[in-house]
Structure formats: C-alpha cells, structure tokens
PDB file of N, CA, C and O in Angstrom, chain B, residues numbered from 101:
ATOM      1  N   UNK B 101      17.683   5.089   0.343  1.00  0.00           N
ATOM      2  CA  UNK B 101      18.085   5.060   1.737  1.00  0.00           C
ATOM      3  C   UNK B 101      17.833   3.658   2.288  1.00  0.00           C
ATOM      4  O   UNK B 101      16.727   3.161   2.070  1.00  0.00           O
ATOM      5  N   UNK B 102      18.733   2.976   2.972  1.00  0.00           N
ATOM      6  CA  UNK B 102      18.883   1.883   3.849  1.00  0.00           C
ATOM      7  C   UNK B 102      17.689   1.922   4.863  1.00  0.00           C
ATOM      8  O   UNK B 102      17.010   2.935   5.038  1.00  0.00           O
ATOM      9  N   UNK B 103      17.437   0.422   5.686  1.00  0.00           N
ATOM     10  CA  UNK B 103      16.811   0.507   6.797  1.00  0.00           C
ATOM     11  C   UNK B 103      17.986   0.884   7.534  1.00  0.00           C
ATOM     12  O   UNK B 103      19.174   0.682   7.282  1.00  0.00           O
ATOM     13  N   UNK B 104      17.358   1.540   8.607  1.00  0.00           N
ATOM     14  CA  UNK B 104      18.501   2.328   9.937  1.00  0.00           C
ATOM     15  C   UNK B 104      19.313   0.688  10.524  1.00  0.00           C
ATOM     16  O   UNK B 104      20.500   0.681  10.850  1.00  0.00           O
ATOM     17  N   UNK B 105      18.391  -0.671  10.573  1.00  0.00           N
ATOM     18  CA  UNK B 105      18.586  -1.650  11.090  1.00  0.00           C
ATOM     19  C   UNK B 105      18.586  -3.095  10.312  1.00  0.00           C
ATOM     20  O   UNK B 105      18.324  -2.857   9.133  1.00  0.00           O
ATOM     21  N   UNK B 106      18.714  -4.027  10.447  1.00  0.00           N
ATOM     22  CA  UNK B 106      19.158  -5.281   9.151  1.00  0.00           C
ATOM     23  C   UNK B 106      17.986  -5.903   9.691  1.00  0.00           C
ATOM     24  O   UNK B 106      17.747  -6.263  10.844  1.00  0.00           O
ATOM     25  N   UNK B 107      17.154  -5.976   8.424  1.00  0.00           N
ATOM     26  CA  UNK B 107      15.734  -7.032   8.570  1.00  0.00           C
ATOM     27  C   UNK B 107      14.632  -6.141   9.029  1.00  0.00           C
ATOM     28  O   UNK B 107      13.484  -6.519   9.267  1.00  0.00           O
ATOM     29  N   UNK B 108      15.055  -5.003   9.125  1.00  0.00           N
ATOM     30  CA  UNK B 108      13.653  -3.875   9.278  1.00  0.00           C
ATOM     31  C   UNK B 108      12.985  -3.739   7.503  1.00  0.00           C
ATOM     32  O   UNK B 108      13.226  -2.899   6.636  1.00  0.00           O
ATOM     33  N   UNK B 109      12.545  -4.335   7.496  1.00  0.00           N
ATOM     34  CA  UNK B 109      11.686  -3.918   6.196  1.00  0.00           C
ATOM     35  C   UNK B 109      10.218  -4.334   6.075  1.00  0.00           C
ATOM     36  O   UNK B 109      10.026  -5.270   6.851  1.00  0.00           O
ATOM     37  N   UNK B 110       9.269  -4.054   5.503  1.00  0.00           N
ATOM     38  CA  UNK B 110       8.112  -4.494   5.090  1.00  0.00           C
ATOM     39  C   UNK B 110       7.813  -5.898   4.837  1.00  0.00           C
ATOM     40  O   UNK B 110       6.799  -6.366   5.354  1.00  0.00           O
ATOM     41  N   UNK B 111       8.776  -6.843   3.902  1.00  0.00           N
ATOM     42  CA  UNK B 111       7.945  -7.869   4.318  1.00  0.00           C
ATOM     43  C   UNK B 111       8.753  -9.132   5.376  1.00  0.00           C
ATOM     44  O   UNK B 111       8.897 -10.342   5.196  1.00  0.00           O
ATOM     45  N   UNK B 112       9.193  -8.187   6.560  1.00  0.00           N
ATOM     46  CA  UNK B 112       9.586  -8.655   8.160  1.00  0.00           C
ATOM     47  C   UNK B 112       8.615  -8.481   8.887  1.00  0.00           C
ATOM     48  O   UNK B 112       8.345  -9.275   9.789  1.00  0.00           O
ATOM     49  N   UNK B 113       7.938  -7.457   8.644  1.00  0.00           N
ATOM     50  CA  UNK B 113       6.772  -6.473   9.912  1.00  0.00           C
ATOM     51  C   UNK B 113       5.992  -7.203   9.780  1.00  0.00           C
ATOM     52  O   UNK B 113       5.835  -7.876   8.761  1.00  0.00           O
ATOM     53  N   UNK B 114       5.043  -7.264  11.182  1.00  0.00           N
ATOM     54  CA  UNK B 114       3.696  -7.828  11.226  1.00  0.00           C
ATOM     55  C   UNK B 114       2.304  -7.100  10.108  1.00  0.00           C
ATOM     56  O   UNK B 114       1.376  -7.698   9.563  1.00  0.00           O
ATOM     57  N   UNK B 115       2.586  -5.930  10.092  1.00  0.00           N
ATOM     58  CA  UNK B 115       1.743  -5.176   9.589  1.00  0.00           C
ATOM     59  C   UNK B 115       1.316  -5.283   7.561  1.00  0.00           C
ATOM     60  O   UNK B 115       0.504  -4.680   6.858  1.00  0.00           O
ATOM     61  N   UNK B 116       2.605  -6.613   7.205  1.00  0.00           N
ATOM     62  CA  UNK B 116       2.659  -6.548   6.108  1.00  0.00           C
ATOM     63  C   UNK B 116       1.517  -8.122   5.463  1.00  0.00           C
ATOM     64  O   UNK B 116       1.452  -9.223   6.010  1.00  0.00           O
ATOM     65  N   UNK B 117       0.821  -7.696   4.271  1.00  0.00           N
ATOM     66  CA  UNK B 117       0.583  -8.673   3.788  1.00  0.00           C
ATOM     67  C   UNK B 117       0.926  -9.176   2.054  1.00  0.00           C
ATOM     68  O   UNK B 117       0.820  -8.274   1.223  1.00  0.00           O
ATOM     69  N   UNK B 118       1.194 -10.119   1.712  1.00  0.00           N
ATOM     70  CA  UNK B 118       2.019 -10.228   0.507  1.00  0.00           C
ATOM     71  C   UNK B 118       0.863 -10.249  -0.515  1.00  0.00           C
ATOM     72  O   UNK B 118      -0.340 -10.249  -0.254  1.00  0.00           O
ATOM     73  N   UNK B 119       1.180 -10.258  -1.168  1.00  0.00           N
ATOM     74  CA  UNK B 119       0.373  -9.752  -2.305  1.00  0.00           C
ATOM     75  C   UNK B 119       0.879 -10.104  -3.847  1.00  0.00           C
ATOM     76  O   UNK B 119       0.065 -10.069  -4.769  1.00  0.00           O
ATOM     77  N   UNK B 120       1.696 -10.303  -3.979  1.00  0.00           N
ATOM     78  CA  UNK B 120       2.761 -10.586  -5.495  1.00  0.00           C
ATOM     79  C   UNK B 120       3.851 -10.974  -5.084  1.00  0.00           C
ATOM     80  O   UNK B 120       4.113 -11.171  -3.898  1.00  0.00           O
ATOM     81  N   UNK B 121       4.791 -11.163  -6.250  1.00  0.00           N
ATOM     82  CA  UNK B 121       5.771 -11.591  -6.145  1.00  0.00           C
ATOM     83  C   UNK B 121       6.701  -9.871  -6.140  1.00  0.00           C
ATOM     84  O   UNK B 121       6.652  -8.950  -6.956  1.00  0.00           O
ATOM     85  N   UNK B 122       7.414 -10.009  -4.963  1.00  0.00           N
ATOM     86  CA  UNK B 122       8.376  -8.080  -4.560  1.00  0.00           C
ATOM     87  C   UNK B 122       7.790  -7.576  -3.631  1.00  0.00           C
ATOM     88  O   UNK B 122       8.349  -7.085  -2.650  1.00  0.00           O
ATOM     89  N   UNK B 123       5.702  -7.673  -3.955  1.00  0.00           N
ATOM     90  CA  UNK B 123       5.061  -6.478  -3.602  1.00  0.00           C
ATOM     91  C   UNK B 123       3.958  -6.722  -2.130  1.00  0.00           C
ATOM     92  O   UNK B 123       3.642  -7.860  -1.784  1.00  0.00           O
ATOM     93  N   UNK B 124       3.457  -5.440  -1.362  1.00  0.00           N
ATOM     94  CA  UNK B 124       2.059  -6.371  -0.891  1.00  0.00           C
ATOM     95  C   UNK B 124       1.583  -5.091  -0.102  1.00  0.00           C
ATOM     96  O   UNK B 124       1.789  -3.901  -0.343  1.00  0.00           O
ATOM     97  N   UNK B 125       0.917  -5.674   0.868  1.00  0.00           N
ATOM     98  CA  UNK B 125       0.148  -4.261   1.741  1.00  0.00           C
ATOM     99  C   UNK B 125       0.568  -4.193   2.723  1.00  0.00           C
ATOM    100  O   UNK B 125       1.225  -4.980   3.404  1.00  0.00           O
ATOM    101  N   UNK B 126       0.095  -2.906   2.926  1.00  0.00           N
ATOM    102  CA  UNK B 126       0.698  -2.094   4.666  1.00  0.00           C
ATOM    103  C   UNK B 126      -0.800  -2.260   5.508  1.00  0.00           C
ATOM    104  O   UNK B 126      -1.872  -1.951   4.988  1.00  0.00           O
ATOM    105  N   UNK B 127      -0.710  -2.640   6.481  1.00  0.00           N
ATOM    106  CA  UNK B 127      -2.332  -2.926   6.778  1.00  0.00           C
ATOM    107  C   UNK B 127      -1.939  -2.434   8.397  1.00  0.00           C
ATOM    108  O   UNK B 127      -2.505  -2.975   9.347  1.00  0.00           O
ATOM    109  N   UNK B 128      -0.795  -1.231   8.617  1.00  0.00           N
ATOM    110  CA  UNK B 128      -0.852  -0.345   9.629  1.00  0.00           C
ATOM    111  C   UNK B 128      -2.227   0.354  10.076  1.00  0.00           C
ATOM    112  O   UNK B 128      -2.849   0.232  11.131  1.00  0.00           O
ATOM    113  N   UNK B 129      -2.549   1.256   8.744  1.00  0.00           N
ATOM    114  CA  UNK B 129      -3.473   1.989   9.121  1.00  0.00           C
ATOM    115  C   UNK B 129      -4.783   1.563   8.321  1.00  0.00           C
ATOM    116  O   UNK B 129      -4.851   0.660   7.488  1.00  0.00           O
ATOM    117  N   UNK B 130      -5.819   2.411   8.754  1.00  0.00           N
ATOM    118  CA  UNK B 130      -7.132   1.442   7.230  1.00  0.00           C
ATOM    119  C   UNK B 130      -6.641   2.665   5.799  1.00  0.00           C
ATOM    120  O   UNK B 130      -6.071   3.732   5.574  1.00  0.00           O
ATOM    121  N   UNK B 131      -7.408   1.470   5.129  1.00  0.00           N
ATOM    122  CA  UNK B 131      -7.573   1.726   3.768  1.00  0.00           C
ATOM    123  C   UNK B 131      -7.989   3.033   3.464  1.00  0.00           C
ATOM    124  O   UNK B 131      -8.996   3.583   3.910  1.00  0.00           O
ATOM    125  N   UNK B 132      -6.958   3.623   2.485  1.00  0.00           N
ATOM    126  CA  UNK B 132      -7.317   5.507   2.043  1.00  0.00           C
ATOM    127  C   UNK B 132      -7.448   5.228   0.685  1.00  0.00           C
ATOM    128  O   UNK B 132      -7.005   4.357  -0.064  1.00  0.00           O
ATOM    129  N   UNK B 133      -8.343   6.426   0.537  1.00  0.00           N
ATOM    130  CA  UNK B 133      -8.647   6.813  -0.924  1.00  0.00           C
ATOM    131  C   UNK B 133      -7.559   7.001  -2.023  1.00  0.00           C
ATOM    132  O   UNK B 133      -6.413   6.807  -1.617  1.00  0.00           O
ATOM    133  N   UNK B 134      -7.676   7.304  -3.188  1.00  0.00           N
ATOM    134  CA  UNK B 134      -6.916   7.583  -4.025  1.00  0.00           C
ATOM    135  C   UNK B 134      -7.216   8.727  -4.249  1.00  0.00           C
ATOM    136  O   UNK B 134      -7.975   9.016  -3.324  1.00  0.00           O
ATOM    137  N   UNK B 135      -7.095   9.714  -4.987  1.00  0.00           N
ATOM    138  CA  UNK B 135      -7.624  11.020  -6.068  1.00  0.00           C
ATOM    139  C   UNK B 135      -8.763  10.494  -6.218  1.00  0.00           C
ATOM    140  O   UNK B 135      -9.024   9.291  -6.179  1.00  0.00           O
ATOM    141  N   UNK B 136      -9.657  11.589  -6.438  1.00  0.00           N
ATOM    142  CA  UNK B 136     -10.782  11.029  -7.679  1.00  0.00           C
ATOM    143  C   UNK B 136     -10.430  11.022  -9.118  1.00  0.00           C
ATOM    144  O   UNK B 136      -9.356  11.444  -9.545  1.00  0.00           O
ATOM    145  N   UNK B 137     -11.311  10.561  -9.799  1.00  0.00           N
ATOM    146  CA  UNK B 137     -10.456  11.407 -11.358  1.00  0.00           C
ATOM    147  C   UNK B 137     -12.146  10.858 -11.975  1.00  0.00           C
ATOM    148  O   UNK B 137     -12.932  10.010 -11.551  1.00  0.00           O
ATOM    149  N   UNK B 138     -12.177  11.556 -12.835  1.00  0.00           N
ATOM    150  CA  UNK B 138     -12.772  11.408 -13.914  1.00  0.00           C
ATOM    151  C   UNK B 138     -13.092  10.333 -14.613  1.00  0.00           C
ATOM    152  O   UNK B 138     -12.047   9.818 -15.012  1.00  0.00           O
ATOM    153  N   UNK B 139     -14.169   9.646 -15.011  1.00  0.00           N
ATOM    154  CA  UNK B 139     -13.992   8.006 -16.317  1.00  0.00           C
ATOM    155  C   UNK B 139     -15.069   8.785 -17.355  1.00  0.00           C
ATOM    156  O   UNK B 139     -16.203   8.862 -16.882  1.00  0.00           O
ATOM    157  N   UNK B 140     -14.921   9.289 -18.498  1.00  0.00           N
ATOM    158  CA  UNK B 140     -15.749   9.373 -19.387  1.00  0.00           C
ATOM    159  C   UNK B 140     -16.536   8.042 -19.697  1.00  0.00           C
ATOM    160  O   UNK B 140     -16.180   7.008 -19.132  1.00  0.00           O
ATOM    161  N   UNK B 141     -17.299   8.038 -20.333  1.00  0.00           N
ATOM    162  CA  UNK B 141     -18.821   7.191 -21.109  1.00  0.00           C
ATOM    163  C   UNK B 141     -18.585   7.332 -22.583  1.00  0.00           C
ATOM    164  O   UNK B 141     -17.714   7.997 -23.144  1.00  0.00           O
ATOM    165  N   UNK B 142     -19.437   6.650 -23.056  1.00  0.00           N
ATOM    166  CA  UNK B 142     -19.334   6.431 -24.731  1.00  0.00           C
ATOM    167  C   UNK B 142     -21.002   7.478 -24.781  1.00  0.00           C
ATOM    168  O   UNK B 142     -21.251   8.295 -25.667  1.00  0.00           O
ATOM    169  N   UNK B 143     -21.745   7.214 -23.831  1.00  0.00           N
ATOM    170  CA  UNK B 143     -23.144   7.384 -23.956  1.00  0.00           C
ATOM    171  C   UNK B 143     -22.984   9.687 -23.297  1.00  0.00           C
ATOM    172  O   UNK B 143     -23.828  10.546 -23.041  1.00  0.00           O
ATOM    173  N   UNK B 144     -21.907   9.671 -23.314  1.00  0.00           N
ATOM    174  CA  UNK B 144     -21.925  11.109 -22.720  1.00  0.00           C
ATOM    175  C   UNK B 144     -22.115  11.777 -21.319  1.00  0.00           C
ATOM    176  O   UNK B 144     -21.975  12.932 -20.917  1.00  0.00           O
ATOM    177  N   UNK B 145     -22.471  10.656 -20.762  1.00  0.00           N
ATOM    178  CA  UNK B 145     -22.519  10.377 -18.921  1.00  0.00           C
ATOM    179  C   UNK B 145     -21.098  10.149 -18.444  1.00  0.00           C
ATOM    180  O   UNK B 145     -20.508   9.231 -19.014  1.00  0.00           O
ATOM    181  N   UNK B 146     -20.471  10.779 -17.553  1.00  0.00           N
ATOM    182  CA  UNK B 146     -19.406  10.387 -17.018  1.00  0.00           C
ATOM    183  C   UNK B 146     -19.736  10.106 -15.266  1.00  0.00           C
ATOM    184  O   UNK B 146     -20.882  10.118 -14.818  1.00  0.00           O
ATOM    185  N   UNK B 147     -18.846   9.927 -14.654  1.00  0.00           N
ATOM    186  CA  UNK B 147     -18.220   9.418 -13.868  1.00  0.00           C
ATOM    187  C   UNK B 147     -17.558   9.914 -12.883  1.00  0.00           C
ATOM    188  O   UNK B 147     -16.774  10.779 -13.272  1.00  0.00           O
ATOM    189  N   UNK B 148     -17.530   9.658 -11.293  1.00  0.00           N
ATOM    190  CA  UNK B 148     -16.439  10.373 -10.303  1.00  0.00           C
ATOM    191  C   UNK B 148     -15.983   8.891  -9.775  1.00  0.00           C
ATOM    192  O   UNK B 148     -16.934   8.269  -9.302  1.00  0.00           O
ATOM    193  N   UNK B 149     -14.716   8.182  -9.751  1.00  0.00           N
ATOM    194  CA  UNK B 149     -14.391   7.159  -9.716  1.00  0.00           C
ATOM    195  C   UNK B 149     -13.478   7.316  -8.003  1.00  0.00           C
ATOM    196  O   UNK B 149     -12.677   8.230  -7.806  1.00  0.00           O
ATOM    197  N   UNK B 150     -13.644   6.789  -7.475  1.00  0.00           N
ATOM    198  CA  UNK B 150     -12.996   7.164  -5.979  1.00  0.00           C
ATOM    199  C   UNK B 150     -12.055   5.338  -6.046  1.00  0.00           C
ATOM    200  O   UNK B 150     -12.323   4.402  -6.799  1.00  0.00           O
ATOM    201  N   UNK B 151     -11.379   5.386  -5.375  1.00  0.00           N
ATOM    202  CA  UNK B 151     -10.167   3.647  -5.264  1.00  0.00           C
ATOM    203  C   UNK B 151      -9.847   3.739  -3.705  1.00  0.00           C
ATOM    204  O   UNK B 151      -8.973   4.349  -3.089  1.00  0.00           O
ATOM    205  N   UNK B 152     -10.787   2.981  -3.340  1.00  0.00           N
ATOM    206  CA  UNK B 152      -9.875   2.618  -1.608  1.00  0.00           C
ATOM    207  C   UNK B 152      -9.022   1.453  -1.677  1.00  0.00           C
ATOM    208  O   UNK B 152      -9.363   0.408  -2.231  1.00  0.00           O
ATOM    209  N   UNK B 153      -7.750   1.670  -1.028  1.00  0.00           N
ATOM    210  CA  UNK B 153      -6.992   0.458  -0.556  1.00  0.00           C
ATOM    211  C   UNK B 153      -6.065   0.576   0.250  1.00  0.00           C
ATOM    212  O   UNK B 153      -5.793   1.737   0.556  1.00  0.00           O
ATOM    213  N   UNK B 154      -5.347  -0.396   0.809  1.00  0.00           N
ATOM    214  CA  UNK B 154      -4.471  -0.636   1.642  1.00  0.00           C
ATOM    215  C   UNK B 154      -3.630  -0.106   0.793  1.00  0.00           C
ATOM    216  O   UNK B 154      -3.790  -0.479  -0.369  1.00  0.00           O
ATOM    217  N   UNK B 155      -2.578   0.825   1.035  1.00  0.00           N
ATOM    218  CA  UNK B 155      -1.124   1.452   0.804  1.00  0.00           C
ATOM    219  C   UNK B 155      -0.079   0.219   0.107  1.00  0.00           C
ATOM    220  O   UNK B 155       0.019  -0.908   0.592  1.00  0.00           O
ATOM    221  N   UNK B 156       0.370   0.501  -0.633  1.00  0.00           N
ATOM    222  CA  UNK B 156       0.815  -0.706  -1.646  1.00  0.00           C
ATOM    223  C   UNK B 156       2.685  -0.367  -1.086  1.00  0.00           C
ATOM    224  O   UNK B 156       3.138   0.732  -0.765  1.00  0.00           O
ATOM    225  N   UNK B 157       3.207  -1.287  -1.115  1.00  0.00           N
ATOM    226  CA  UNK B 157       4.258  -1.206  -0.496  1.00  0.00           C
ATOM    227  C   UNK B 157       5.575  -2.575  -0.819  1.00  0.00           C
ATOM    228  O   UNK B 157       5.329  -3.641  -0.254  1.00  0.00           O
ATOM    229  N   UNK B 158       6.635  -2.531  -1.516  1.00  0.00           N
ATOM    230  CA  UNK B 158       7.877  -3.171  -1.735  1.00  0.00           C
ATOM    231  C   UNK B 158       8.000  -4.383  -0.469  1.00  0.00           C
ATOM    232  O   UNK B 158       7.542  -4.304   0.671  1.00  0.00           O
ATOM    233  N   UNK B 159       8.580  -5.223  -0.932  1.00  0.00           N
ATOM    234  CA  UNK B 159       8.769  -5.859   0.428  1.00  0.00           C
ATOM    235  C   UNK B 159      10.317  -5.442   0.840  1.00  0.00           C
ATOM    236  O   UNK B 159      10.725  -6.034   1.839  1.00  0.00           O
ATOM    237  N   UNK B 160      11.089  -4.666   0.325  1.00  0.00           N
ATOM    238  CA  UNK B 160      12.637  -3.669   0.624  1.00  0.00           C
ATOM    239  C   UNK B 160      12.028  -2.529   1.140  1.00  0.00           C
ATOM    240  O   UNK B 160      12.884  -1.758   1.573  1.00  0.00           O
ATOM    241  N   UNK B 161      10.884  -2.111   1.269  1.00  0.00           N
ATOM    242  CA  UNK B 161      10.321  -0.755   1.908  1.00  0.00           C
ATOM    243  C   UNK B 161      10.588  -0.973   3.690  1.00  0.00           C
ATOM    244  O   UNK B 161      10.765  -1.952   4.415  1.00  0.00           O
ATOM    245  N   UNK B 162      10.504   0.471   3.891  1.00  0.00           N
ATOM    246  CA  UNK B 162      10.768   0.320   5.812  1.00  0.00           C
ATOM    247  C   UNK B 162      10.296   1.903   6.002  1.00  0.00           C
ATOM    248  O   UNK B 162      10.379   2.797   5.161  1.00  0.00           O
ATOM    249  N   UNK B 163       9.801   1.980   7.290  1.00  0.00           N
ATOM    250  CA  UNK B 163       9.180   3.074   8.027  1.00  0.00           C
ATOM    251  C   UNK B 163       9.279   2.952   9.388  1.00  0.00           C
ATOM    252  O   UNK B 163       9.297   1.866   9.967  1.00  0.00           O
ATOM    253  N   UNK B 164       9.348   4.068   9.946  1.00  0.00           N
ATOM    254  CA  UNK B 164       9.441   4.326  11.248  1.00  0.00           C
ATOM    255  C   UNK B 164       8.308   3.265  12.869  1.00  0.00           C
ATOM    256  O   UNK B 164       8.205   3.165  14.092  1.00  0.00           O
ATOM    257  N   UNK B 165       7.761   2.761  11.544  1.00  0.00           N
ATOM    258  CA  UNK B 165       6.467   1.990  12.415  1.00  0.00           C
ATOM    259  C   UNK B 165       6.590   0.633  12.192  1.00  0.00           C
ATOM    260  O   UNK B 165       5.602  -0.081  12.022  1.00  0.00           O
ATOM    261  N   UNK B 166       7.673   0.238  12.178  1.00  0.00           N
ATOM    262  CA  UNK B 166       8.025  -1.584  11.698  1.00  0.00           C
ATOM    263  C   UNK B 166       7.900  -1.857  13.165  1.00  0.00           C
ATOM    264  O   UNK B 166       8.362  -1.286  14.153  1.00  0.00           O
ATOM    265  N   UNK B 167       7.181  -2.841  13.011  1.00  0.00           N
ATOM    266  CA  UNK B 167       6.848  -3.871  14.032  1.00  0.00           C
ATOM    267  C   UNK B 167       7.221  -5.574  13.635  1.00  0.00           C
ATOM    268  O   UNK B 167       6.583  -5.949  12.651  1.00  0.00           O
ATOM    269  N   UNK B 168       8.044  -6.526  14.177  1.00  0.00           N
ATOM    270  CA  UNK B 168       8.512  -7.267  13.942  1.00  0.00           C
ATOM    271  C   UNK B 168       7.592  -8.632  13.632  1.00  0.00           C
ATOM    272  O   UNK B 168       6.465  -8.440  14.088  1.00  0.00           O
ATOM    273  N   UNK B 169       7.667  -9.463  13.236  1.00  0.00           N
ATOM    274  CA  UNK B 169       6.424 -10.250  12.958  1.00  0.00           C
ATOM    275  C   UNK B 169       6.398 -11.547  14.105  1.00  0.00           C
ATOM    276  O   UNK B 169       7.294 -12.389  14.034  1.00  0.00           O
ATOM    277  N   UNK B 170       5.777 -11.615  14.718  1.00  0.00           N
ATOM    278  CA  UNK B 170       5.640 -12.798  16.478  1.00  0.00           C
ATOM    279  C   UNK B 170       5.334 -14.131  15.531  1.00  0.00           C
ATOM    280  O   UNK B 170       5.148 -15.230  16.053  1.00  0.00           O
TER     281      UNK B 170
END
C-alpha cells in the first residue's frame, strides 16, 4: 500500500532516525520489548533474554502519525 500523500514516509517525519543504509527508528513512542525467549548455556543454566528498542522501520514505511520534519 502507497502513502495516502507524496513524501509521507518515515524517513520525511520528524520522528525518524536513520540508522543504515534503507533502514532506521521510529522514536514516536519509547522503546518496547520484544518476546522473551529462551538462550540455553553450555554449563546447563539458561536464560530469560528480554530486547528493548525503538521499532525498526523502512525509510518507504508511513503511518497515520507522520509528522513532517521542521
């Protein structure tokens, strides 16, 4: 699906920060968790592994909350 508008995308918005080459962050809202998951051990101890980050996002991505960059 298209932006509704030309130049509405992610890396137009203020809210965006670049990050790679295509890619970068949405820094709308704060940083959310991932799943937890599991990391096994060699020693038989495992692990509850939690990942916070900023929402990873295309710079061709667009959402209802684009804000233009001043």
């Amino acid at each position: 699906m298209t932006a509704p508008k030309e130049g509405m995308s992610c890396q137009n918005c203020m809210y965006y920060e670049k990050v790679g080459q295509g890619y970068g962050d949405c820094h709308r809202y704060a940083p959310r968790p991932n799943s937890s998951f599991y990391v096994p051990r060699a020693e038989g101890v495992g692990s509850i592994k939690t990942d916070i980050h900023w929402p990873k996002v295309f710079d061709a991505n667009w959402c209802g909350e684009f804000q233009i960059k001043q």
